[in-house]
C-alpha positions as CSV (number, residue, x, y, z in Angstrom):
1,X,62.5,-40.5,-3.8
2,X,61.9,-37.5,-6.4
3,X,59.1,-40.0,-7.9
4,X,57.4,-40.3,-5.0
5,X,57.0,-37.2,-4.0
6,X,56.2,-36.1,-8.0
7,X,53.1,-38.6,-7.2
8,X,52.6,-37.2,-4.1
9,X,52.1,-33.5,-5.3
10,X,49.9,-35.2,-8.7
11,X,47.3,-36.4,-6.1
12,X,47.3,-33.3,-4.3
13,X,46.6,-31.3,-7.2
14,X,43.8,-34.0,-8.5
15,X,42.3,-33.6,-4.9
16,X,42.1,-30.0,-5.2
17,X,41.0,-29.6,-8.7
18,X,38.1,-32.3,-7.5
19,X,36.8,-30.4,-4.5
20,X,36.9,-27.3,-6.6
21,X,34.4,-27.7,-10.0
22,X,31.4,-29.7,-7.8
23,X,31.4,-26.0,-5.7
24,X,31.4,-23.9,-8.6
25,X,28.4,-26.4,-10.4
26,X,26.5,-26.1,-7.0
27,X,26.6,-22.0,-7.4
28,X,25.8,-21.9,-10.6
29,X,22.9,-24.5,-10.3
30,X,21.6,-22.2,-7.3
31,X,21.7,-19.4,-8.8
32,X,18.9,-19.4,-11.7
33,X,17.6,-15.9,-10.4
34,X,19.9,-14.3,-12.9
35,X,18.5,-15.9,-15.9
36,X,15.9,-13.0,-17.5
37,X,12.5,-14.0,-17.9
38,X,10.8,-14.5,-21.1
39,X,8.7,-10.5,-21.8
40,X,5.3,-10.7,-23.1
41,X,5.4,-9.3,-26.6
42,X,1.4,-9.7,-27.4
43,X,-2.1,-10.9,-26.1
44,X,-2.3,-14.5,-25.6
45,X,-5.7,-15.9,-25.2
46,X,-5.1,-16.6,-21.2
47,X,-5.4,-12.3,-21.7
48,X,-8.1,-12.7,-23.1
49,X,-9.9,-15.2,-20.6
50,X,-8.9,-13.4,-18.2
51,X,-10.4,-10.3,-19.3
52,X,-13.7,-11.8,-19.9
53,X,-13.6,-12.7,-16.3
54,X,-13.1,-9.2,-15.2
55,X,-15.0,-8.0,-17.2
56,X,-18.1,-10.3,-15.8
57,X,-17.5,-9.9,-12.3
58,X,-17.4,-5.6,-12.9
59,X,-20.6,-5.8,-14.7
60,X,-21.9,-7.5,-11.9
61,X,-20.3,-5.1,-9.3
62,X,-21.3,-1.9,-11.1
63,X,-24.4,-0.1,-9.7
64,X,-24.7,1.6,-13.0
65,X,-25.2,-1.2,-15.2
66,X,-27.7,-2.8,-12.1
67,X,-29.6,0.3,-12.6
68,X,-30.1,-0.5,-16.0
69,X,-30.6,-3.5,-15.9
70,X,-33.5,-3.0,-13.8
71,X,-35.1,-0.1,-15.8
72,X,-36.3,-2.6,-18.3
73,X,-38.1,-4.7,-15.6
74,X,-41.4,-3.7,-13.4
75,X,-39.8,-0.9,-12.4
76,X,-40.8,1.3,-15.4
77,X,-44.5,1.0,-14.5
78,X,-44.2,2.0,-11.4
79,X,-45.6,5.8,-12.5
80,X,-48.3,4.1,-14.9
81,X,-50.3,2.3,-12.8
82,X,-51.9,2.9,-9.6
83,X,-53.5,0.4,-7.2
84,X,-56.1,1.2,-4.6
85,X,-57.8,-1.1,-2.2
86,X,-60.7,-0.2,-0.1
87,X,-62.8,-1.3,2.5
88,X,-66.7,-1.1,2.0
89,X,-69.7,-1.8,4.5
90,X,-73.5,-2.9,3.6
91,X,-76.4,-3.3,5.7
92,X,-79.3,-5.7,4.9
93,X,-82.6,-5.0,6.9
94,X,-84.9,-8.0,8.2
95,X,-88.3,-7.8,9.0
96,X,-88.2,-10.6,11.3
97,X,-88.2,-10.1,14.8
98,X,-85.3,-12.0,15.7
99,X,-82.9,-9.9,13.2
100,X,-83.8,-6.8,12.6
101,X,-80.6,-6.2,10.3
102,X,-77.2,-7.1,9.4
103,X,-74.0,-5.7,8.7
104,X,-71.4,-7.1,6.3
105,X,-67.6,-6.0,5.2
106,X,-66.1,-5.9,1.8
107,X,-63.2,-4.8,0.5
108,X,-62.8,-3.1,-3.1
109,X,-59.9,-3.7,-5.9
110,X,-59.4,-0.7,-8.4
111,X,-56.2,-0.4,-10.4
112,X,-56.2,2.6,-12.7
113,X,-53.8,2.7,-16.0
114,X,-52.6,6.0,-17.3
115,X,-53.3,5.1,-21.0
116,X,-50.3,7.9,-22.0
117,X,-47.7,7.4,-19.7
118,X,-48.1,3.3,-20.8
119,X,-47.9,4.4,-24.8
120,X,-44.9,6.0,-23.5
121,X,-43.4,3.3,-21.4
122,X,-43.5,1.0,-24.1
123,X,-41.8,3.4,-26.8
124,X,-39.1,4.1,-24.7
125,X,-38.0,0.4,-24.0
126,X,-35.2,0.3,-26.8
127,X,-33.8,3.1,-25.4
128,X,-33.4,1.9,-22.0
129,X,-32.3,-1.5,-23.6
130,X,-29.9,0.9,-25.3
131,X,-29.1,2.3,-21.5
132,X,-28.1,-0.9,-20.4
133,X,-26.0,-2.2,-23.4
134,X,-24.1,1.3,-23.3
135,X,-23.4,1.0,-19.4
136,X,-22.3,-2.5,-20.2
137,X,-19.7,-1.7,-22.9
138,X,-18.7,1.3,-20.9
139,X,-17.4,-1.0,-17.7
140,X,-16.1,-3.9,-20.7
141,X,-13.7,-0.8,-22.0
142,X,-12.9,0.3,-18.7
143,X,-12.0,-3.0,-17.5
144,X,-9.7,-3.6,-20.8
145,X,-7.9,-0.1,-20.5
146,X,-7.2,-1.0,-16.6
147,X,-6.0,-4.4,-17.7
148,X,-3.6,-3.8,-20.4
149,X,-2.1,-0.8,-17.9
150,X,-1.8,-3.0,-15.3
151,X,0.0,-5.7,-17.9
152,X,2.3,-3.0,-19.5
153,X,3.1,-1.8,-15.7
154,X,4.6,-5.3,-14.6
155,X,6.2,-5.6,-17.5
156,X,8.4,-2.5,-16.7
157,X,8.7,-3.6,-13.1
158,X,10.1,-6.7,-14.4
159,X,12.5,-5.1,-17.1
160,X,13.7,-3.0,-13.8
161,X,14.0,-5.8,-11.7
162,X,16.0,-7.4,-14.6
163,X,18.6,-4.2,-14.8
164,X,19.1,-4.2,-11.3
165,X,20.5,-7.7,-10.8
166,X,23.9,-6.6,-11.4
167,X,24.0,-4.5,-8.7
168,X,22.0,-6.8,-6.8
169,X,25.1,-9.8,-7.5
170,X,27.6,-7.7,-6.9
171,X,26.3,-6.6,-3.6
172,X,26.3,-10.0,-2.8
173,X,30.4,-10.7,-3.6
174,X,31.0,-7.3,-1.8
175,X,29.1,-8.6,1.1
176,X,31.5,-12.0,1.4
177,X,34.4,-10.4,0.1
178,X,34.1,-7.3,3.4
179,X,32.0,-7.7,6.1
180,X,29.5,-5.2,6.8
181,X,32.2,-3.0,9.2
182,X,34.3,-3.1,7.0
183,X,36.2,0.0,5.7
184,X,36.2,-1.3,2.5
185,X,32.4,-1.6,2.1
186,X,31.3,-0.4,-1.6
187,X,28.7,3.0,-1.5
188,X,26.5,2.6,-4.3
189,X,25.1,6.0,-3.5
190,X,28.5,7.4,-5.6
191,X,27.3,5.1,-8.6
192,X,24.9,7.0,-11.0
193,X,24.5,3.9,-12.6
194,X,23.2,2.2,-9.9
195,X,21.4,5.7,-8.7
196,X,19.6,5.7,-12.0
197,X,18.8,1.8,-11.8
198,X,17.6,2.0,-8.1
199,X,15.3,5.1,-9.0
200,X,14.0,3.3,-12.2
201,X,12.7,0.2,-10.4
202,X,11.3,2.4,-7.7
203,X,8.6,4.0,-9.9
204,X,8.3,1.1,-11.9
205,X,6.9,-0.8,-8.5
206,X,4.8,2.5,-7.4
207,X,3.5,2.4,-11.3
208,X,2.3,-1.4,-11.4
209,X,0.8,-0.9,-7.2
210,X,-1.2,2.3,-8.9
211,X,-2.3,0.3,-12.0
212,X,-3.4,-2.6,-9.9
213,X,-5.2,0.0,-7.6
214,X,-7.1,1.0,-10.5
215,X,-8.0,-2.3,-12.4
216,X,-9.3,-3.3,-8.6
217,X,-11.4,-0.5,-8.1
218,X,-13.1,-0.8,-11.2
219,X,-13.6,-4.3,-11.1
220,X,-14.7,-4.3,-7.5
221,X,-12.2,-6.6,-6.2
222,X,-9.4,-6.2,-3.5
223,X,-6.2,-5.8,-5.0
224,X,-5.1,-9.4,-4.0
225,X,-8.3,-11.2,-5.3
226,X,-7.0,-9.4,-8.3
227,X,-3.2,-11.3,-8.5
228,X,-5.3,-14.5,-7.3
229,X,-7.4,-14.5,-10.5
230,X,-4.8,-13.6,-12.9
231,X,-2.3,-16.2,-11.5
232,X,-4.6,-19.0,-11.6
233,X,-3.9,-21.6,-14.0
């Protein structure tokens, strides 16, 4: 009889052990949130892509470099050349008696070139070329600045994110081990640590929401279109 019930309590214990590891696989499995993820450490060549798409669609946004741009077409002889058009009437005289005479209309072309302001036009065409390449680097460096802000910004966010996952898990076991009423319940308000933590990852999100702000205002872009190009594959 001891035998038996030595097997008895084996198979129990077996049982137990059994039902016990596939739960603790399951949580661990379920749980890849708490594995950090990789930090950027320099500029790929997506970066790069990426800013030469930016950079592209602010050019094309920004009024100054349109401006430019169109000083080097028609526009800069406007204040050269005038044209005048003119309407003109003749008479012709017959000395038959049927028509005694007859009135025609014409009209009159005259376009008049200011010889100077032309010499000058033409002088002053590298510098507006100039103009326009200097408007067009000016956006390019914006854009970059705005960019690597913006990059450096959810970097930090992430690093704060990162910190605050203790707290974060531990909430959680509070949570199941004392229910919400529960005298028991944990204040994190008395932690500094998790004061500190809490604060950090604050200002890291209001940092990368302001640098994203910024690289979408110069670009031109809503703020979404902006996380829609960069997370395209």
């Amino acid at each position: 009889m001891a035998i038996y019930r030595f097997l008895d309590l084996f198979i129990v214990f077996f049982a137990i052990i059994g039902t016990c590891f596939p739960a603790v696989a399951s949580v661990e499995k379920s749980n890849p949130s708490n594995e950090a993820e990789p930090l950027q450490t320099e500029i790929s060549q997506r970066d790069i892509k990426i800013i030469e798409q930016l950079v592209a669609i602010a050019q094309r946004n920004s009024s100054q470099v349109q401006e430019t741009k169109a000083a080097l077409g028609l526009s800069a002889f406007v204040d050269i050349m005038s044209v005048e058009l003119s309407p003109s009437q003749s008479t012709t005289n017959y000395s038959l008696p049927e028509v005694s005479s007859e009135v025609g209309q014409s009209f009159s072309l005259t376009i008049t070139v200011d010889p100077i302001k032309f010499f000058s036009t033409i002088s002053q065409a590298p510098i507006r070329q100039a103009r326009w390449s200097e408007a067009k680097q000016q956006k390019r460096i914006a854009v970059v600045q705005y960019y690597f802000a913006y990059l450096q910004a959810r970097q930090t966010a992430k690093i704060s994110a990162y910190r605050m996952q203790k707290f974060t898990g531990a909430s959680s076991i509070a949570s199941i081990n004392y229910p919400t009423n529960s005298p028991h319940k944990v204040n994190y308000l008395s932690n500094p640590e998790y004061v500190a933590a809490a604060t950090e990852m604050l200002s890291s999100n209001a940092r990368e929401q302001l640098a994203l702000e910024e690289l979408a205002a110069c670009i031109g872009l809503s703020p979404q279109a902006i996380i829609d190009l960069i997370n395209e594959k």
